[in-house]
N, C-alpha and C positions, 0 to 999 in steps of 0.2 A: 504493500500500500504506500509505500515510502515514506513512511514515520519512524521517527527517532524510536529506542528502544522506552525514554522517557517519556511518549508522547501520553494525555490523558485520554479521556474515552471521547471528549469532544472533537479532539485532535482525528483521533482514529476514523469517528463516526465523518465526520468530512471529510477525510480522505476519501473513505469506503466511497461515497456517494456521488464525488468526484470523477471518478474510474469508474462506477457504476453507470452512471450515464453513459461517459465518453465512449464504455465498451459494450452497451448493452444491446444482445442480437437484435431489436428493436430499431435501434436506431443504427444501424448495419445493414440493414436488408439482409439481414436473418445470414449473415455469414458467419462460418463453423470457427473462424478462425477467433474473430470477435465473440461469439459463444463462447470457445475454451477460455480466452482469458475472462473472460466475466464468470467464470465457473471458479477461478484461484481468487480473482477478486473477494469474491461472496465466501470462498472458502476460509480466506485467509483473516477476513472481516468478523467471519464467525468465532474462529480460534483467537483474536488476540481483544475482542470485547468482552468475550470473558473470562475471569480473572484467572479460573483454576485452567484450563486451557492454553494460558497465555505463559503463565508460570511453566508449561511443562514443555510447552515451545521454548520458552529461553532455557530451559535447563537442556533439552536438546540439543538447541542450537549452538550452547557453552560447549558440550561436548561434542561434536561434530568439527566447529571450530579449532578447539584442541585436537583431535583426530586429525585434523585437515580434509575430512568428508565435507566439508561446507560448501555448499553453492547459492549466491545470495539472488540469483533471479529467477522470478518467477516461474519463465519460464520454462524451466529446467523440471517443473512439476514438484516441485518441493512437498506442498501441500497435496496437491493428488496423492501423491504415493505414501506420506505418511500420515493420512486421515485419522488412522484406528490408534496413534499416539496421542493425539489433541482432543479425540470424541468426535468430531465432525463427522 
């Protein structure tokens, strides 16, 4: 969503909303391509407004980081593939 790791829920919730328009199949003429990332969007939107979800992303993303498994965009499916860590 491109928020700080500090950002509050206001912070977050505007971003979400921000990309949610810009990428929503809707306002796309319904392309797949615009669909997947409006899918990490709302993904990603989900996992870090809530609190115990967000918590278990950063404690993740600490060790992933130290691993050097990190990849910090989107669209590398971050969220897709690790859904059943966060609850999503």
């Amino acid at each position: 969503l491109g928020v700080n790791a500090s950002s509050d829920e206001e912070e977050i919730k505007n971003a979400f909303r921000k990309l949610a328009v810009r990428h929503h199949p809707d306002k796309n003429d319904g392309s797949k391509a615009a669909e997947e990332k409006f899918k990490l969007i709302s993904e990603a939107y989900e996992t870090l407004k809530d609190q115990a979800k967000r918590e278990k992303y950063d404690q993740t993303l600490h060790l992933q980081k130290r691993n050097g498994d990190f990849k910090s965009d989107l669209s590398n499916g971050y969220f897709m593939n690790n859904k059943e860590k966060f609850g999503v």
